[in-house]
C-alpha positions in Angstrom: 81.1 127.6 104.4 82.4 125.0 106.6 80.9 121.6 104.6 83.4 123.3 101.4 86.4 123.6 104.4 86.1 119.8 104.8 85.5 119.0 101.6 88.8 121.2 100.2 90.4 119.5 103.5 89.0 115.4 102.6 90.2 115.8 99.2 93.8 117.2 99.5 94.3 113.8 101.7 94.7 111.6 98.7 96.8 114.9 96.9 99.2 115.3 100.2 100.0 111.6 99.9 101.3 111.4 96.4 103.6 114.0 97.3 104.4 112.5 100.3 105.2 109.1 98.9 107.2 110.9 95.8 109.0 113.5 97.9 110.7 110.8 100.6 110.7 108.0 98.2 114.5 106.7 99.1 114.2 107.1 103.3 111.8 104.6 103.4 113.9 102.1 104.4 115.7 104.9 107.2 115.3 103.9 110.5 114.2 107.7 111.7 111.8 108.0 109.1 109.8 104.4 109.3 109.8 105.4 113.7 108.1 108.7 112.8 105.8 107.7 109.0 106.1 103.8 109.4 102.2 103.5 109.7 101.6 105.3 106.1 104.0 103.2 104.2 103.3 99.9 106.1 104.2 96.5 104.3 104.4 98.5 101.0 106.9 97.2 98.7 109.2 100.7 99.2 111.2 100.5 96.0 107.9 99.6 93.5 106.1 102.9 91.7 103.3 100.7 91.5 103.2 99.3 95.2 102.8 103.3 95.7 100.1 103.7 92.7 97.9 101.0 94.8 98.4 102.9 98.1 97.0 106.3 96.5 94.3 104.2 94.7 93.1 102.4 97.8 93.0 106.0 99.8 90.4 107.6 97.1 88.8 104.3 97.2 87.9 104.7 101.0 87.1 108.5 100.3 84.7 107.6 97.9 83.4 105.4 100.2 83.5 107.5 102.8 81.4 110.2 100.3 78.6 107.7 99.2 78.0 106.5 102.5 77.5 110.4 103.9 75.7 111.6 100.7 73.6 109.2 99.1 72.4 107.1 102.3 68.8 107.4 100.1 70.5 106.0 97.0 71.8 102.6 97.7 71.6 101.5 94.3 74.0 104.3 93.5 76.3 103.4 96.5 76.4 99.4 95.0 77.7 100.8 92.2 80.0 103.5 93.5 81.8 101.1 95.4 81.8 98.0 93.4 83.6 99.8 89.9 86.4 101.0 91.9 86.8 97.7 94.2 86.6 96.0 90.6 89.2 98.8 89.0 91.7 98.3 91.5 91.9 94.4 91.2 92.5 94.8 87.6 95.6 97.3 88.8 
């Protein structure tokens, strides 16, 4: 019961920010806004769909890092190649 609570809760991370990055997409550059949300956004290109594509793509990267390294600690063949196809995906991005 609780491992499916923070699973339902690691996976709507990724899900919360693409809303959050489409909802506020012109305050970026408000004063207010960058004092109180600066640290999600940092030194992202604020006006580029893609600059936000990468952020959303490097936060499921970590999770699935995060996911390999908790799950399949026997498997490290499996966790080479769970995180070296997206590392290798996202610099073709």
């Amino acid at each position: 019961m609780i491992s499916s609570i923070v699973a339902a809760y690691i996976l709507s991370i990724p899900i919360g920010a693409v809303f959050f990055f489409y909802k506020y997409t012109g305050r970026f550059s408000d004063e207010d806004f960058k004092a109180r949300f600066g640290a999600l956004y940092l030194n992202l290109k604020e006006n580029s769909p893609i600059a936000l594509a990468h952020t959303i793509l490097f936060f499921i990267r970590r999770l699935i890092y995060a996911l390999s390294l908790v799950f399949l600690g026997d498997y490290p063949a499996i966790q080479n190649l769970m995180l070296t196809v997206p590392s290798v995906c996202l610099i073709a991005f």
